[in-house]
MDAnalysis code that builds the backbone (N, CA, C; Angstrom):
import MDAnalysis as mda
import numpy as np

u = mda.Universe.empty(216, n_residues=72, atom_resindex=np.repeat(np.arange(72), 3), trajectory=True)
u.add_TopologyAttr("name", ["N", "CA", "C"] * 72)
u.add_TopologyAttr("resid", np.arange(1, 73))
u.add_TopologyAttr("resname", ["UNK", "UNK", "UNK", "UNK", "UNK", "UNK", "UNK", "UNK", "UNK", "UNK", "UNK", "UNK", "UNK", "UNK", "UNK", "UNK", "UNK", "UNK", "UNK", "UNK", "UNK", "UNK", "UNK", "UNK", "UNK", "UNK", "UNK", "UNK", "UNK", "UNK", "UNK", "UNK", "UNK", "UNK", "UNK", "UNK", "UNK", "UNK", "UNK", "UNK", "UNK", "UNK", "UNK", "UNK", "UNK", "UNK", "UNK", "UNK", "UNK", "UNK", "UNK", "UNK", "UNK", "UNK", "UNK", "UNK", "UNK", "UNK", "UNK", "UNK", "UNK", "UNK", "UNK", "UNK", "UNK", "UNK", "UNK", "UNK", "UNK", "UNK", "UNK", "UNK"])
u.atoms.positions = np.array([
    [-13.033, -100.576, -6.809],
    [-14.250, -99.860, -7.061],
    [-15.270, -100.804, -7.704],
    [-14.941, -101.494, -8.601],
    [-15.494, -102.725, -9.376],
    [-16.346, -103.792, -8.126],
    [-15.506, -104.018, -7.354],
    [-16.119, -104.974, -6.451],
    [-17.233, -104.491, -5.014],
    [-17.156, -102.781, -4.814],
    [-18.079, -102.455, -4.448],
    [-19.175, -102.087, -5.445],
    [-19.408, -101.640, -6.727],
    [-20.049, -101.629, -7.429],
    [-20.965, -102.860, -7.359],
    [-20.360, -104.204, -7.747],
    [-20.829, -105.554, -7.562],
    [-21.744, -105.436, -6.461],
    [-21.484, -105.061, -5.491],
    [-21.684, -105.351, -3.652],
    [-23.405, -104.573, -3.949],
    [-23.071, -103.501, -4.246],
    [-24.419, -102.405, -4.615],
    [-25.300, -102.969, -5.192],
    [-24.715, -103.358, -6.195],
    [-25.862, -103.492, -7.470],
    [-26.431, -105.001, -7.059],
    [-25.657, -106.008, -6.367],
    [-26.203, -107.499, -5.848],
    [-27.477, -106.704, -4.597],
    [-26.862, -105.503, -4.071],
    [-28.009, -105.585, -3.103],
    [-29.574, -104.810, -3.452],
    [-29.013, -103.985, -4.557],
    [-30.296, -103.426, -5.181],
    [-31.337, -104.879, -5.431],
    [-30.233, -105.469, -6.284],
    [-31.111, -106.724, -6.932],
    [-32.036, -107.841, -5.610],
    [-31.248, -107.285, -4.897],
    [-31.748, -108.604, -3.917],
    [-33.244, -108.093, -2.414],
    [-33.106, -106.370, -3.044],
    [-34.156, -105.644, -2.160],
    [-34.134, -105.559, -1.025],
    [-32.360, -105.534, -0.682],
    [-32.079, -105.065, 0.822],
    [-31.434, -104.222, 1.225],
    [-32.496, -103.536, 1.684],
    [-32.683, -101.983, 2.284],
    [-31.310, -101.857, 2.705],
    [-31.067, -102.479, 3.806],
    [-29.830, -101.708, 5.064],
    [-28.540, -102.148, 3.834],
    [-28.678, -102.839, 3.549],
    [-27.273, -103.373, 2.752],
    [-27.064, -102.725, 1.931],
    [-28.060, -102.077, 0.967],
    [-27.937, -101.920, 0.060],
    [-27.575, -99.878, 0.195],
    [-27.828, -99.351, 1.383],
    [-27.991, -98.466, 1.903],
    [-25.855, -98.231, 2.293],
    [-25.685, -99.423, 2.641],
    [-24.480, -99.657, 3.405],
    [-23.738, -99.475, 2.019],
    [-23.565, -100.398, 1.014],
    [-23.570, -100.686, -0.257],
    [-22.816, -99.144, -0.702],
    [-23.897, -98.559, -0.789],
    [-24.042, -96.746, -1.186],
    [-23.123, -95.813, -1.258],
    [-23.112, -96.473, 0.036],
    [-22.284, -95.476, 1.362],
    [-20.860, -95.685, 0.773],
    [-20.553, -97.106, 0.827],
    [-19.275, -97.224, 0.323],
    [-18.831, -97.002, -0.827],
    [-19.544, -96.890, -1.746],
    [-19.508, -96.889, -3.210],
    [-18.746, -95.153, -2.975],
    [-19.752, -94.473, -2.581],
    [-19.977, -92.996, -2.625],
    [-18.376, -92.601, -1.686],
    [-18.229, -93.066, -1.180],
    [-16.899, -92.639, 0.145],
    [-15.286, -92.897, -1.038],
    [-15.685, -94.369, -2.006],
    [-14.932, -94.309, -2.469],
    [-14.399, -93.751, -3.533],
    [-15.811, -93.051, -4.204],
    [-15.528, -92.384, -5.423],
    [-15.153, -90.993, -4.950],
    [-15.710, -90.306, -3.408],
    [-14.845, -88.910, -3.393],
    [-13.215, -89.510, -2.788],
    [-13.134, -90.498, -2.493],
    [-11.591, -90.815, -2.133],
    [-10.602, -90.675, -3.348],
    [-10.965, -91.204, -4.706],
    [-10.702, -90.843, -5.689],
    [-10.804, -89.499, -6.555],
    [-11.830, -89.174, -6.369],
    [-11.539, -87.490, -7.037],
    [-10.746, -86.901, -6.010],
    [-10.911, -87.024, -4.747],
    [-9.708, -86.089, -4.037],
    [-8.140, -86.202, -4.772],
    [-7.952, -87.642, -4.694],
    [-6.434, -88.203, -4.889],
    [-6.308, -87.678, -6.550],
    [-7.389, -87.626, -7.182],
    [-6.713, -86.703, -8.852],
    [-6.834, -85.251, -8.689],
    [-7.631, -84.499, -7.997],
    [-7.233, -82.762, -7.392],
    [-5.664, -82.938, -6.459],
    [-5.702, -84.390, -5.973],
    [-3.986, -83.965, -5.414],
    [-2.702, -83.782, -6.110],
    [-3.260, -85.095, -7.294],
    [-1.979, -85.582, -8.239],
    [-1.850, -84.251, -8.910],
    [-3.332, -83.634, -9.635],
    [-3.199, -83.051, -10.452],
    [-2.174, -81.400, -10.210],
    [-2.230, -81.490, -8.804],
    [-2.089, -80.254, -8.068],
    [-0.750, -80.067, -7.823],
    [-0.028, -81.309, -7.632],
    [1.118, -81.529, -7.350],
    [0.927, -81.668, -5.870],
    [0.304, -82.002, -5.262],
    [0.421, -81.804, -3.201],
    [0.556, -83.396, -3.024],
    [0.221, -84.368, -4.131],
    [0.910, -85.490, -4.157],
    [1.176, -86.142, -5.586],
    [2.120, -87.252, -5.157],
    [2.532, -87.896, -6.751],
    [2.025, -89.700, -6.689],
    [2.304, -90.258, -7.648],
    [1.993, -91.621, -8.000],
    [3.199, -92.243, -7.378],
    [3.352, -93.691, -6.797],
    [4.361, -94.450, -6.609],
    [4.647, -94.628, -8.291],
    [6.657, -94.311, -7.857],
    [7.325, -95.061, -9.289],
    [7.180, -96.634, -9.469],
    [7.038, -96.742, -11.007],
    [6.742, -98.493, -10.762],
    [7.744, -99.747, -10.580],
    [7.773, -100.524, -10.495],
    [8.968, -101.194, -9.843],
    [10.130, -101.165, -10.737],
    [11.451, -101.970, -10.108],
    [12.566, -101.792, -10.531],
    [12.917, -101.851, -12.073],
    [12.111, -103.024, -12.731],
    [12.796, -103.682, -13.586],
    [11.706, -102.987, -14.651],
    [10.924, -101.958, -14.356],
    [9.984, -101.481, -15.462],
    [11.227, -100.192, -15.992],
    [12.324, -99.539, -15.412],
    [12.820, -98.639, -15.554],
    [13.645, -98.418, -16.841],
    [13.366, -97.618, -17.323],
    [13.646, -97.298, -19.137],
    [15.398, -97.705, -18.933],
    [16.006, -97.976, -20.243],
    [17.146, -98.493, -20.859],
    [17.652, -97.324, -21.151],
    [17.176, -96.190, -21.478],
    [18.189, -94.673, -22.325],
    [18.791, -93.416, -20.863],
    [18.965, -94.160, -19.806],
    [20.156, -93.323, -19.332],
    [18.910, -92.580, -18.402],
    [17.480, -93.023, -17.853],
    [17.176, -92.033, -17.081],
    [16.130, -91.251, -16.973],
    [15.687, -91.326, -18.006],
    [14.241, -90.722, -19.202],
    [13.014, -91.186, -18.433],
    [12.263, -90.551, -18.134],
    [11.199, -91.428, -17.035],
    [10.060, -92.044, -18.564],
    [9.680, -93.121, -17.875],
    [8.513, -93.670, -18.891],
    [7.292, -92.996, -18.682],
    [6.605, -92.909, -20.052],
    [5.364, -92.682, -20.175],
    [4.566, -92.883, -19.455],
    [3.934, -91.769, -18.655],
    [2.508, -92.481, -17.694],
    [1.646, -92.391, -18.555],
    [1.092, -92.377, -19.593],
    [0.085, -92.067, -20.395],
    [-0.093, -93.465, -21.331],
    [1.176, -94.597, -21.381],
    [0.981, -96.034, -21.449],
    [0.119, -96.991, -20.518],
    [-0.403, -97.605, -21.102],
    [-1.349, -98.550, -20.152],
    [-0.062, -100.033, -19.240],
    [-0.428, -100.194, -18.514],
    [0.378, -101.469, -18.164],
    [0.113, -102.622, -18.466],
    [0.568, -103.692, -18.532],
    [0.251, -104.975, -18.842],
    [0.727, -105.327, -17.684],
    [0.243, -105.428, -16.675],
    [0.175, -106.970, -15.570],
    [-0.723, -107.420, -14.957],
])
């Protein structure tokens, strides 16, 4: 999202129309791609990938905190 943001805001700055029009478009497509996917999560009609193997808690099973930030 960051790097179409960039894409936008370089073309505002640079005063081109079609690009910046194009720019928009994508920005906008991707932010309802995202609110859809949190009305899904939130809904349960879909879930998050579990995170890889070796992130998996030590106490027998206990799922980890999604509400921790990640470090990688």
């Amino acid at each position: 999202m960051a790097h179409f943001a960039a894409l936008t805001y370089r073309a505002l700055a640079c005063g081109a129309e079609p690009e910046l029009r194009a720019a928009q478009l994508r920005l906008h497509e991707l932010g309802c791609g995202y609110d859809d996917l949190v009305v899904e999560v939130a809904s349960g009609a879909r879930r998050l990938p579990d995170g890889p193997e070796d992130d998996a808690p030590e106490s027998g099973g206990a799922q980890p905190s999604r509400n921790r930030p990640r470090t990688e």
